[in-house]
N, C-alpha and C positions, 0 to 999 in steps of 0.2 A: 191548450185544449180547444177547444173549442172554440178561433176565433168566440169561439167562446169570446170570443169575441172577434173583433171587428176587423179593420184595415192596418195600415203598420207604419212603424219605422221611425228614421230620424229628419229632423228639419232640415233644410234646405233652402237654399236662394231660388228662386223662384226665374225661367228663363221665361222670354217671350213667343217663343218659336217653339213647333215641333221637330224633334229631332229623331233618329232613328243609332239606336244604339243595339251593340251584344255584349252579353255578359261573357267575352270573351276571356280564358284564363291572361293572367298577368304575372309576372315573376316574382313578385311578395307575394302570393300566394301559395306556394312550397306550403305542404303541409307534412306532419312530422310523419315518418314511416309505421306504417298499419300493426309492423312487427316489433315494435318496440314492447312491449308487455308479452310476456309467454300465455298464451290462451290454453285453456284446458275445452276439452271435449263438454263437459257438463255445464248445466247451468250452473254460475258460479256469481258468489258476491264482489269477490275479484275482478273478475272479466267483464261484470256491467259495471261496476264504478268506474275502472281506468276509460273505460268510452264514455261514460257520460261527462268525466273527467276533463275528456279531450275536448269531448262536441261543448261543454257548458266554458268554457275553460276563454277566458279574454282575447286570448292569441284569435279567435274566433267570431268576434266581433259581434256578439251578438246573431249571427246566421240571418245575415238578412237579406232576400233575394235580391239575385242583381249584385251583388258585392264581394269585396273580397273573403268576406268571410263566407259568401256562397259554395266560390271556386273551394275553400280549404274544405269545405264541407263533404261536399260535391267529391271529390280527390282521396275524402278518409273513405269515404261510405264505399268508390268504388273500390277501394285497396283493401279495405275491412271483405265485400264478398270475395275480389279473389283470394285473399288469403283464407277462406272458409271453403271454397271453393265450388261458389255456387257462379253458372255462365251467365254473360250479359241476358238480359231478359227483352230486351227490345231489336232486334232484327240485326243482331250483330252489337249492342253497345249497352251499354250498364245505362244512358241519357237516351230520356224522353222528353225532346226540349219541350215549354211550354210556355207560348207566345205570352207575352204581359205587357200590358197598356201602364206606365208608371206617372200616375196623376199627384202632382204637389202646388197644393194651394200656396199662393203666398199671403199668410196670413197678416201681414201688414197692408197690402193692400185690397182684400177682401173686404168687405161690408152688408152688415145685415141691419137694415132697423124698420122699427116697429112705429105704423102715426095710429093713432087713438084718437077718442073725443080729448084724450089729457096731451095732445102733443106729440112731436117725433123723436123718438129714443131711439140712440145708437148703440146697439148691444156687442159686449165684446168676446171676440173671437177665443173659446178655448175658456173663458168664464161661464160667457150666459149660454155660448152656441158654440156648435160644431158644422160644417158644413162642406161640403163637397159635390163630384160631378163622376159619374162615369160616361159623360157624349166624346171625350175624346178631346175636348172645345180647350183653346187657352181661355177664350173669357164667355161667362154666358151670364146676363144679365136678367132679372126681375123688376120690374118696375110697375110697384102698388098694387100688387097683387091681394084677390079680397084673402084672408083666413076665412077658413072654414071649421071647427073642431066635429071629428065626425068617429067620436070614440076610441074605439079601437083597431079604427079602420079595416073593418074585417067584411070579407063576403063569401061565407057559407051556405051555401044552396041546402044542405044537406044539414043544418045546424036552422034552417028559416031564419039564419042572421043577415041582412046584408046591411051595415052601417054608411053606404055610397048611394042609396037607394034615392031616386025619385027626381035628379040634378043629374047639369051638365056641369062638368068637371074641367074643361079647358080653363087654362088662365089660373084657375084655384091652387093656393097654397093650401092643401090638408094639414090639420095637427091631428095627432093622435097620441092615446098613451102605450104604452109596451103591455105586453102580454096578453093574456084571453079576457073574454068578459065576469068569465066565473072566478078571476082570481081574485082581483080588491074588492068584489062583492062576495065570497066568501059561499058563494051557491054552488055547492056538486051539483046540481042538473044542469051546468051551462058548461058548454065544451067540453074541459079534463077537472073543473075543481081546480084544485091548487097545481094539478099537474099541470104543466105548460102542453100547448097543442103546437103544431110548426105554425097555426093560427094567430100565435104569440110571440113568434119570433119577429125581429127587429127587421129582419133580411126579406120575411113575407113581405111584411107592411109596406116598405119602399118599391117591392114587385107587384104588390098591388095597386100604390097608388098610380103606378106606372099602366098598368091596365086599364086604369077609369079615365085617361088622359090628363094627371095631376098637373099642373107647372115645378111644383114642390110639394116637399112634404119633411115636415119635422115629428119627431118623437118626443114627447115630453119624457121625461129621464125618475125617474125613484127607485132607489136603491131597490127597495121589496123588490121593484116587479121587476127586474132587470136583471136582478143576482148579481150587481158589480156596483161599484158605487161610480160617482162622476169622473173620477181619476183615470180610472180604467176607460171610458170613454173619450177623456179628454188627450189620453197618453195613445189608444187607439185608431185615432184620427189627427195624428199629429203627427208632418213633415208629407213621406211618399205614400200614395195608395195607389196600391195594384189591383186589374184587373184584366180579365182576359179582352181580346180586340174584340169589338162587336160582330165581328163575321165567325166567330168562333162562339159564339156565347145567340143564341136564335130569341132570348128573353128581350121582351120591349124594357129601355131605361127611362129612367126619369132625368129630366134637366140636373135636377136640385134634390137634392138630399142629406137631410140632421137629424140634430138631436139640441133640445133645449133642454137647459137645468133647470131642476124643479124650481130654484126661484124666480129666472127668466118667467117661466110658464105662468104662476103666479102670479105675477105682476100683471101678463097681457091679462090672463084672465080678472083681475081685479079691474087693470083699466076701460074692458067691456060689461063692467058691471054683473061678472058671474063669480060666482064660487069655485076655487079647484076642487076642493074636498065635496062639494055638491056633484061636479060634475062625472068626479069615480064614479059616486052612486047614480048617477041617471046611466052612465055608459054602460052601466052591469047590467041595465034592465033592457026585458026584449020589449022588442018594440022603438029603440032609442031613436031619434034623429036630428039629423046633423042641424049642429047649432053655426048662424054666423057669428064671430067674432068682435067684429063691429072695428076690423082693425084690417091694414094693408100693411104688406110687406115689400120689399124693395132690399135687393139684396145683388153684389158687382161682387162677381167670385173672380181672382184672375192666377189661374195656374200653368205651370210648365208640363209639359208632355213629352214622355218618353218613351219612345215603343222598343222593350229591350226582350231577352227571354230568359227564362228560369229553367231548372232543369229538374225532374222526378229522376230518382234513380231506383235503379229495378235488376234485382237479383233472380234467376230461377236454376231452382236444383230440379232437373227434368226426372219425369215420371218412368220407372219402369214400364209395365205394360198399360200404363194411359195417361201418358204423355200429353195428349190435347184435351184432358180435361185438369181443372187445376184446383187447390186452394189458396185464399191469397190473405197474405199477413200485410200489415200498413202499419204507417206511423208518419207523422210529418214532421220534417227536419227541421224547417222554419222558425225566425220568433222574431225579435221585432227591433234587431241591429242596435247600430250606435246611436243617438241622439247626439249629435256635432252642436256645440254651443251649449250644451246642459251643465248647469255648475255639477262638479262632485261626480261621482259614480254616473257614468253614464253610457254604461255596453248592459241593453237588456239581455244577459246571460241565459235566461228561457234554462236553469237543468232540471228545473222537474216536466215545465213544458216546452218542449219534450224532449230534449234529449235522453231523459227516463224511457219513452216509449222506443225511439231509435236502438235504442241500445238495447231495449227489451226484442226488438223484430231480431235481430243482430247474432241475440242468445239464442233464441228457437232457432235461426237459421244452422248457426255451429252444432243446437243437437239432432236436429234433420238430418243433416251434413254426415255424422257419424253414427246415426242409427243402422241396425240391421234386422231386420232384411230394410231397403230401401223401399220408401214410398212408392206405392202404384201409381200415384197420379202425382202431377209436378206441384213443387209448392213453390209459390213466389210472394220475394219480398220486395215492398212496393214501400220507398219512402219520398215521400210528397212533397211540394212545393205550395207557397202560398196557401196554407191552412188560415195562416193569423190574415189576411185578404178575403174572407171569405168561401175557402172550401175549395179554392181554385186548382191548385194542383191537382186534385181526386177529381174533381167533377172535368176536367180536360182526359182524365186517365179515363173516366168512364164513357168517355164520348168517344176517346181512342183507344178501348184497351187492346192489351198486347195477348188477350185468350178473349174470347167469344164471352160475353156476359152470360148467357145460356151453358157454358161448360166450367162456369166456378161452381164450383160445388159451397161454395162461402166466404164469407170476410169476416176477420181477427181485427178491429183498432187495438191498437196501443195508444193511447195518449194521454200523460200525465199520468206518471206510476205512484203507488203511494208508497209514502216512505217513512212511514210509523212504527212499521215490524207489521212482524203474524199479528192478524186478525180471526176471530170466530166466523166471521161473513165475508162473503163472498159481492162483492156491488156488481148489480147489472143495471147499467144508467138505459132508462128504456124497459126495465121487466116486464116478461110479457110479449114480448114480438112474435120472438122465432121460435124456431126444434132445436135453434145450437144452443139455446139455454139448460135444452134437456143432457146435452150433450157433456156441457160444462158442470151439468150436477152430477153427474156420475165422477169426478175427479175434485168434486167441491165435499161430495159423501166421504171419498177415503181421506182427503185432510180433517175430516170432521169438520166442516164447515157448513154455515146453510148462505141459501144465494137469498139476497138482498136487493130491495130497491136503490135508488139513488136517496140520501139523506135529503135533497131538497126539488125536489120532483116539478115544484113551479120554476126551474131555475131553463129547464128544458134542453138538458144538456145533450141529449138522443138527437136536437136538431143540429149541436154545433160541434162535430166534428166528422172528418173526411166519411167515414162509412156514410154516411146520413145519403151523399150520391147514389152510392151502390144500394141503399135503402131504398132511395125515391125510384131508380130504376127498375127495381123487383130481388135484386139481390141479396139473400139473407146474409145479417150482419150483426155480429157480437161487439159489443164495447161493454167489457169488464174490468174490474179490477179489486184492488183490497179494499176489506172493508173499514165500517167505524168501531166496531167492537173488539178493541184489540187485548189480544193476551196480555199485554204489559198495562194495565191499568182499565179497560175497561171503554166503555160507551165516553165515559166522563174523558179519557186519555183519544180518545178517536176523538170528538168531538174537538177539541183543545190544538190538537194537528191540522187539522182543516182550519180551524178560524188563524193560526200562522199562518199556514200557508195561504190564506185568500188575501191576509196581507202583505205576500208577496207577489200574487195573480199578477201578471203585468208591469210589473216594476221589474228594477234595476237590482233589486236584492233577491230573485230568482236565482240563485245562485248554492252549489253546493256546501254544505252544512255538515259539520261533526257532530251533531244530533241526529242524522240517518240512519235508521233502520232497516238493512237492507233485506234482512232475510224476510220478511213478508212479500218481499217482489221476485226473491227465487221462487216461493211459493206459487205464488199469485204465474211467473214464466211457466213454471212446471205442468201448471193447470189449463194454460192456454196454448202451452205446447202438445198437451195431452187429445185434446179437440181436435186441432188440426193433424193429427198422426192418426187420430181415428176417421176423419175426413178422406186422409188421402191414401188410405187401405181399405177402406169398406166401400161399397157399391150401393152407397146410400147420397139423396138428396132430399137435405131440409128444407122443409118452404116456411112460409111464414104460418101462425096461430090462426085459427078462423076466425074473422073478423078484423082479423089488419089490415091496413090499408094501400099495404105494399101486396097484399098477396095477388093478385087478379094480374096483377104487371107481371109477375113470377110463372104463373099459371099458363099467362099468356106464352112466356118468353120460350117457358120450356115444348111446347107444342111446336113451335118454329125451329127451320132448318138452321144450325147457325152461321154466322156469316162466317168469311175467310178470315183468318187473321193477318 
């Protein structure tokens, strides 16, 4: 879900040089034929297992960009549309390449340490810190760089927060902690409360400190505020990290960018003679400012570079009589490959994320496919690249899409299906945005369902996945799914689902399970297939709620002529 977290993949030897590679097909990469399982017209429990089956399935290696397990991916998804029978969606071809910069630290020769008034301490990589580079650089050095802690490094013109306020920032390494000001301080008047703002996001922070002219910038790490524990961060930023080339990507980067474990953090903060548990409480408060450290940094990152490319594949079943305007359904294929050298189990299998969601676009497409009358406007399936990178695939598709952003009438994610059974509710991660909410209650009323927030709302799940692009650009966008209140046991039986599966978030035991309950995810397809069928027959366009912060982009968008595609 949601890089929901972060960057990806498996370890690697570390090369000296930049090189320039393509993820060109290879001949182990033969994937098994699309028609092997007899598919039915209906949403079926059937027809999503055997795919999530296939995409979660070892042969697959974890789907990790750039790889073999890319190409098989890549190869079913195209052979899965045309056996459905929806046409390539990009100018003649199912691939929308999608250039990636593949940055792998070598973390043995890497170094980050910390001098104090108590001495120079060498902090170890993947224990106390994480760190990395998107300049593209094989080595980029720091040398005694002052700390600065400057909360939660946020700058709100519209919140009268700016925690960068009053300093020059060249040279400076920022610390900061994860999330909003209102969260460890427990105050509803500051940002969302407990809800996460994209103010909170881990991904802001680093574009921010990017903006003030940072050298670096770490994140202090706590479970609360992060919704993931250090594993997941440390499993995240371990081996390749992908990202787009900078001439594709117009955001200013930072040299240097992490994350410190809470004990790391603790310690520096101890050996400048402060408080961490002081410091939450002053960060919460307005008015805060940035405290020196009393400590430099010096940190020799040296990594390999690879400029290779990834590929989005894109289905569309064209429109009766409105054909150039469209709905678009998403899911990202991605997860976070093999780890090479890992004792034991070591193909992050990703089948609830997501090969659940794939396989969810997959089904709605096959009942598109065979509805009648045929949709007025084209529906396209859009399955992404480099999600677990940072959003990369969606936010390349929205820079190039293949319909005029001004003539989607909407976006459907899938990602991360639940797989508990029927539930009473209906989750909308994000409640509150859009009209496709209102849309989705009308098909949430006849299951007898009511729609639902997300169960942990400072987790800020609305920021971390692909729609979030189409969000930031103006496009209204749903990201739904089952809820916690399930028929089969209740709140206490939803509740108990989710804490397993967050013990498999990111791990190698992502993997499918004879405990699935699938019919809650017919359910759940039925309901989000019902949206998009009313989308692409009705001569209706949803914007966003008054007072969102996507709406004015939307308002704008639709005023203007749209570009060609």
């Amino acid at each position: 879900m949601s890089r929901k977290l972060m960057l990806v993949l498996a370890t690697a030897a570390a090369l000296a040089a930049c090189k320039q590679e393509s993820a060109a097909p290879a001949p182990e990469a033969a994937t098994p034929p699309a028609a092997a399982h007899t598919f039915t017209a209906d949403i079926t429990e059937g027809d999503f297992a055997d795919m999530v089956n296939t995409l979660a399935s070892d042969e697959f290696e974890g789907r990790a960009p750039g790889s073999v397990g890319e190409e098989k991916t890549a190869n079913y998804l195209e052979a899965q549309m045309k056996r459905i029978g929806l046409q390539p969606g990009n100018n003649g071809s199912y691939f929308q390449d999608v250039p990636m910069v593949e940055t792998t630290a070598d973390e043995a020769a890497t170094t980050l340490s910390l001098t104090t008034s108590t001495g120079k301490r060498d902090l170890k990589f993947g224990t106390d810190y994480v760190i990395g580079t998107r300049t593209g650089q094989t080595d980029v050095k720091l040398d005694a760089s002052d700390l600065i802690f400057v909360g939660y490094g946020v700058d709100a013109p519209e919140q009268q927060w700016n925690d960068y306020a009053g300093q020059d920032w060249t040279g400076k390494t920022v610390v900061m902690f994860v999330n909003d000001p209102g969260f460890h301080s427990k105050d509803e008047t500051l940002f969302g409360g407990n809800r996460m703002t994209y103010y909170g996001r881990w991904t802001y922070k680093f574009e921010e400190a990017a903006r003030k002219g940072a050298a670096a910038a770490l994140i202090v790490h706590d479970t609360d505020g992060a919704s993931y524990g250090w594993d997941v961060v440390k499993n995240s930023w371990a081996g390749p990290q992908y990202d787009l080339p900078a001439k594709d990507d117009p955001e200013k980067r930072i040299p240097l960018q992490g994350w410190l474990s809470a004990e790391a953090a603790k310690q520096l903060f101890a050996d400048a003679g402060l408080d961490l548990e002081a410091a939450y409480a002053n960060a919460g408060k307005r008015g805060f400012k940035p405290v020196p450290l009393k400590a430099k940094a010096s940190v020799a990152l040296k990594s390999s570079i690879t400029e290779k490319t990834s590929r989005n594949v894109i289905g569309v079943l064209p429109g009766t009589s409105k054909p150039d305007e469209a709905v678009l359904y998403m899911a990202h294929w991605d997860h976070l490959g093999k780890h090479e050298g890992e004792e034991g189990d070591n193909i992050y299998n990703g089948a609830v994320d997501n090969a659940t969601g794939v396989a969810g676009i997959l089904e709605i497409a096959e009942a598109f496919a065979h509805q009648d009358p045929k949709p007025a406007r084209s529906v396209v399936f859009v399955a992404v690249t480099l999600e677990e990178s940072g959003l990369l695939g969606s936010k390349y598709y929205v820079a190039h899409p293949t319909f005029p952003l001004n003539k989607i009438a909407g976006v459907i994610n899938l990602d991360a299906m639940s797989v508990g059974g029927k539930s009473r509710d209906f989750v909308v991660t994000g409640k509150g945005n859009s009209e496709l909410e209102d849309m989705l209650k009308v098909y949430a009323d006849q299951q007898g369902r009511v729609l639902a927030e997300e169960g942990n709302p400072a987790g800020g799940y609305y920021f971390r996945s692909d729609h979030f692009n189409f969000a930031k650009a103006g496009v209204p966008a749903l990201y739904a799914k089952g809820g916690n209140d399930l028929l089969d046991g209740g709140v206490e039986a939803g509740k108990a689902a989710s804490e397993e599966y967050a013990k498999r978030y990111h791990q190698a035991s992502d993997e499918v399970h004879d405990g699935w309950k699938l019919d809650g995810v017919v359910q759940d397809l039925q309901a989000l297939y019902g949206v998009g069928k009313d989308l692409a027959v009705e001569d209706t366009w949803p914007n966003w709620y008054e007072g969102n912060p996507f709406k004015a982009a939307r308002d704008t968008m639709m005023k203007a002529e749209p570009a060609k595609k």
